[in-house]
N, C-alpha and C positions, 0 to 999 in steps of 0.2 A: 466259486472263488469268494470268499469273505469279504466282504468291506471293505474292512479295517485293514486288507493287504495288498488288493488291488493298485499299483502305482504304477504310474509315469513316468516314464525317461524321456524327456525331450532333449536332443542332442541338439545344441550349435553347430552347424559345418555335419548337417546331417546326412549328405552323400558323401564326407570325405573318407578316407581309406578307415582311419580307427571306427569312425561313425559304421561303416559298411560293416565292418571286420565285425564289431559288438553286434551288431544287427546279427549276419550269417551265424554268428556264437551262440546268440540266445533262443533261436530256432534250432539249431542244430540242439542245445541242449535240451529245450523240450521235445525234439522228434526223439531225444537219444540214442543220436546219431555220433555223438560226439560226446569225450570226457570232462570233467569240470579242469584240467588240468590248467594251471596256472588262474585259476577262481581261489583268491585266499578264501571268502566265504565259504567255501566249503570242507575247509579244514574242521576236525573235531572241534577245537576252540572255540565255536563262530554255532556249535549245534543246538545250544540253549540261547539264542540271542533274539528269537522274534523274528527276523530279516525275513522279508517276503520272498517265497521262493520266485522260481524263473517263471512258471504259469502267470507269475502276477504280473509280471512289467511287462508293461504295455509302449511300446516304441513309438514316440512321434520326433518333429525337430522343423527345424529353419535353416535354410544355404540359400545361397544366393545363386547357385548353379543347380542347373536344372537338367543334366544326368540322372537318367533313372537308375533307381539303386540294383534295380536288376543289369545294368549294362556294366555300373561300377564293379559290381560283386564278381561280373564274370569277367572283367580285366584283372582283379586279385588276384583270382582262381589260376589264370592264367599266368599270372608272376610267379606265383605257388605259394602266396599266401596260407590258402588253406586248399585242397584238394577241390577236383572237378565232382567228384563221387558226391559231397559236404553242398556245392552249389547246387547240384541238380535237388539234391533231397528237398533244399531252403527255397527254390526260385519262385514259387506259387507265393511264400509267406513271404517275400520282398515285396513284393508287388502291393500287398496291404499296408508294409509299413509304410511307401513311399505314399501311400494315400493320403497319410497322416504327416505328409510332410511340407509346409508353407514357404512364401516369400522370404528370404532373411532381410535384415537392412546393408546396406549397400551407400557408403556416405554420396557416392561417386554418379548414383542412379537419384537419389534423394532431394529433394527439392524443399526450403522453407524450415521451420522450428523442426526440432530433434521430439518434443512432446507426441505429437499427433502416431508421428512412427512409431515411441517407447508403447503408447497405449495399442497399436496394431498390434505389437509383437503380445502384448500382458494380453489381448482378446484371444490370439490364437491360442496361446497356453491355456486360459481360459477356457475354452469352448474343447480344446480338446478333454481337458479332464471332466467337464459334465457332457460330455455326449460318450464317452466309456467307460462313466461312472466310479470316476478315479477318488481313491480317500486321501491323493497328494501326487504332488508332480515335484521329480525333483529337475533341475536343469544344469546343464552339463556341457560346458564350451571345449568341442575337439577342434574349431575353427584354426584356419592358418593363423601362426604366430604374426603377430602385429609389432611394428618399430614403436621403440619406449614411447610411451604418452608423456608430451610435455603436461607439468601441474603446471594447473591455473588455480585458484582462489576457491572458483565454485567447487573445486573437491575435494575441500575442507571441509562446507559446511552443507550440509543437505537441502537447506531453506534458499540459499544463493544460488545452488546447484538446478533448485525444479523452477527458479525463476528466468534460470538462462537458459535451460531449457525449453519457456515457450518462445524466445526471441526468434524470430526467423532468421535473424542476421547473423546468429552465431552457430556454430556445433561443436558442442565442450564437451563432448563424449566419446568416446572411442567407440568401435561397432561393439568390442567385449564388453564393455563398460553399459551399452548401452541395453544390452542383452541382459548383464544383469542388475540394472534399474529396471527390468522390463518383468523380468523373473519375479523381482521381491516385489514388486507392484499385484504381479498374480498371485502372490501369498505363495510363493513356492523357495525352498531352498536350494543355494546354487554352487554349483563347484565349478572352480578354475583350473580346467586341466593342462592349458598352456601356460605359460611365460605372458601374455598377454597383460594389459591392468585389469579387466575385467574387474572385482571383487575388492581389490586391495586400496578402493581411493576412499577416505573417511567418509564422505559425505555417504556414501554407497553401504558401508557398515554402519552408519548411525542409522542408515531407514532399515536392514536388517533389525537393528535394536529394535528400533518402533515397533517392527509389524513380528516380532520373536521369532525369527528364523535363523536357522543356522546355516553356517557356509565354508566351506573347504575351499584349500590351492594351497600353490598355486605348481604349475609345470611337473604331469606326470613324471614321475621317477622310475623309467624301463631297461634301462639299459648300462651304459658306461658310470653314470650317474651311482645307479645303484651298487654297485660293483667297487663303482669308490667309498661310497658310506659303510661298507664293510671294512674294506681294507685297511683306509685311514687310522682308523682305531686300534689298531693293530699294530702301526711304528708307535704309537705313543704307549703303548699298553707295556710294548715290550724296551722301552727306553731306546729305540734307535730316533734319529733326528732326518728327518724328510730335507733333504736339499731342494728338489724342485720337483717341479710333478706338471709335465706336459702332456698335452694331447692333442691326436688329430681325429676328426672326424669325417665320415665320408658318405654319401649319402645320393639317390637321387628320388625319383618320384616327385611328388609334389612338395613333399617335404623340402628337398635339397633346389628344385626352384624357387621355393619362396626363401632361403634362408642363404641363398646368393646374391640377397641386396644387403648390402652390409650396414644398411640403416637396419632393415628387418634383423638381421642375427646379431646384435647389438639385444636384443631381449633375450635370446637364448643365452649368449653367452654371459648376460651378468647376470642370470638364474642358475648358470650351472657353476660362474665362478664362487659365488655365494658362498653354498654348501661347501665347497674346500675350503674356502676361508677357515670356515666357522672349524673345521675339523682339523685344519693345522694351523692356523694363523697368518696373519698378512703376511711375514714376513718371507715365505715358500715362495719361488719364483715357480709359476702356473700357467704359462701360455696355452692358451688355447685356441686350437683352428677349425672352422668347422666349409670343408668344401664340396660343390656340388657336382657330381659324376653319374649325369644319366645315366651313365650304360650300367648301373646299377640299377636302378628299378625301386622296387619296394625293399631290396636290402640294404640295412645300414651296417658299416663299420666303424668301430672305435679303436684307437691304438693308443695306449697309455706308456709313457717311458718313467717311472718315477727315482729318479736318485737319492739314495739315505746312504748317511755314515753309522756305522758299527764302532764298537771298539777298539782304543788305539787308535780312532780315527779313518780307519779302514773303509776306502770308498767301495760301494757296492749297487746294484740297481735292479728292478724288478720290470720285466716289460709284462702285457697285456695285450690281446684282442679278442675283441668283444662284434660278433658277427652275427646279425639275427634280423627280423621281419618286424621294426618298429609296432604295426600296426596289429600284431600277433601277441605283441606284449604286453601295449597299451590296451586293447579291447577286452581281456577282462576283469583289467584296474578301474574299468568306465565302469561295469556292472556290479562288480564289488560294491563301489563307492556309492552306484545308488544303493543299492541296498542297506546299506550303513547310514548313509544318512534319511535313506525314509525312516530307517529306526530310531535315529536320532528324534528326529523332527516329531516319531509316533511321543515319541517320549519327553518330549517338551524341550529340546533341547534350543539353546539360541547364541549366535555369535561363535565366532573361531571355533569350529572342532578342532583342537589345536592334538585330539589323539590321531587323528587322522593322518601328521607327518608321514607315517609312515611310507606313505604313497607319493609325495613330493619333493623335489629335488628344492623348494625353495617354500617351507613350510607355515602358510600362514598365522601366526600367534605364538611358533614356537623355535625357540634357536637350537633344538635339540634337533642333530641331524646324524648320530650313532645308529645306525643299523640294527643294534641289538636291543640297545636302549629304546626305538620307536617301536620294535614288534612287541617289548612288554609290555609298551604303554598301552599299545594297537589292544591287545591281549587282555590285559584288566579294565578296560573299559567296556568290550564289547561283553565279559561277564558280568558287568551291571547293567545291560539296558534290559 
């Protein structure tokens, strides 16, 4: 294996379902056992780009839960995430990743300044990439979405920020946030694949500037999301007028228990209402519901009802359902994404990959959120690295 391609994925929420899901994927794609099917990297586009293949990423992470990834992987299995055939082949090469996989922070468990933890987490990153002789780690938060982070002051400025950080008295970090101070402290670049804050508070992007990293988010774009940033563009293209544009979502697993405290889905839903804004304007009435129904499992549904007037004023409406394995759709937008930004990062890249939209429902650096328009951009970028 080269060097110069050898990398790292350390996942945040590294036993969760997506985290599992990319794990079994990147195994099963080396034993090829399995297709690259929904891996944009592996489209022609993506053939001249450098991107380290699947041999090279090297799997580690931090969770606060301590399920081994072989137990998780074979509760997915069992949902039918992916096939029992797909588990059996991977379960020996679970068992290494989980090797690789450390303490998270935990505010709850955590005692004293926020400093002493952020440098735990930047040593584990650390120590993982010189004991597997990695040329870059990229880091990648699949963790449960977190309720909005109140701003304070210190995430403004970077300097206020690493000084209240060593206070014992205070915690002005969120665990995302804290993960990725902890990230760009190991010299590694980092992606926000939730709604979380993770990445997005200044202080967090000026130490980015400093140490020249670059960084993606925020909140994968799999499903319903996605499905609107096509559509959308389409009543205005073709001069019809969106009246409203509701939706219900439905959901269980672990997903739809964390996003049944309606402090907590307060992050999801002002990342997903965003994106409509921005593609029809405030003035669309847009409700949006997102409810939790164990007896679903790892599948999620979406139901979209969208009303638009035609000509003559002619009321008319388009409905939608969107039914699918969240964790199936998201795992190989994680691998992609490393792959894209070790190339990035190979290539000196720093601050906002704002080409990268294409993959987020709430794109950080860019208010472009057209569907067509983000795969061009996705697309002449990645034939200049």
């Amino acid at each position: 294996m080269p060097a110069q391609q050898r990398t790292g994925l350390w996942l945040i929420g590294a036993r969760g379902s997506v985290a599992t899901t990319a794990a079994v994927g990147l195994l099963a794609l080396r034993a090829r056992i399995a297709g690259p099917t929904g891996c944009v990297t592996e489209l022609p586009a993506f053939a001249g780009a450098g991107l380290p293949g699947w041999d090279d990423l090297v799997l580690g992470g931090h969770d606060v839960v301590h399920t081994p990834l072989e137990k998780r992987a074979e509760q997915l299995a069992h949902a039918g995430v992916f096939g029992q055939s797909v588990f059996a082949a991977v379960r020996s090469g679970l068992s290494e990743v989980d090797a690789e996989i450390r303490d998270g922070y935990h505010p709850a468990a955590h005692t004293g300044a926020q400093a002493p933890a952020a440098e735990r987490l930047s040593a584990d990153i650390r120590d993982f990439a010189e004991r597997n002789g990695l040329a870059r780690v990229v880091v990648v938060n699949v963790s449960s979405t977190e309720a909005p982070c109140p701003r304070l002051p210190e995430h403004d400025d970077l300097g206020a920020l690493e000084t209240a950080l060593a206070d014992p008295a205070r915690a002005v970090l969120p665990p995302s946030s804290l993960a990725a101070y902890a990230a760009l402290r190991a010299g590694c670049p980092y992606v926000e694949f939730t709604p979380s804050a993770g990445v997005t508070l200044p202080a967090l992007q000026q130490l980015a500037e400093r140490e020249g990293l670059p960084y993606a988010g925020c909140d994968g774009k799999t499903g319903e999301t996605l499905l609107r940033t096509v559509l959308a563009p389409m009543f205005g293209a073709r001069a019809l007028k969106v009246r409203s544009w509701a939706g219900t979502n439905l959901l269980g697993g672990g997903d739809g228990e964390t996003l049944a405290d309606p402090v907590t889905v307060a992050s999801k839903l002002e990342s997903k209402a965003r994106g409509l804004a921005a593609l029809l304007g405030d003035d669309v009435t847009a409700p949006l519901h997102i409810d939790n129904v164990p007896d679903l499992g790892e599948v999620k549904t979406a139901w979209d009802h969208v009303s638009f007037e035609g000509f003559l004023g002619a009321r008319m409406n388009l409905q939608f359902t969107w039914t699918g394995y969240d964790s199936a759709l998201a795992a190989p937008l994680v691998l992609d994404l490393a792959r894209l930004v070790a190339a990035a990062h190979a290539a000196g890249a720093r601050g906002a990959l704002t080409e990268l939209g294409f993959f987020f429902k709430d794109p950080l650096g860019s208010d472009e959120h057209r569907f067509a328009e983000q795969t061009a951009r996705l697309l002449s970028w990645a034939g200049s690295l």
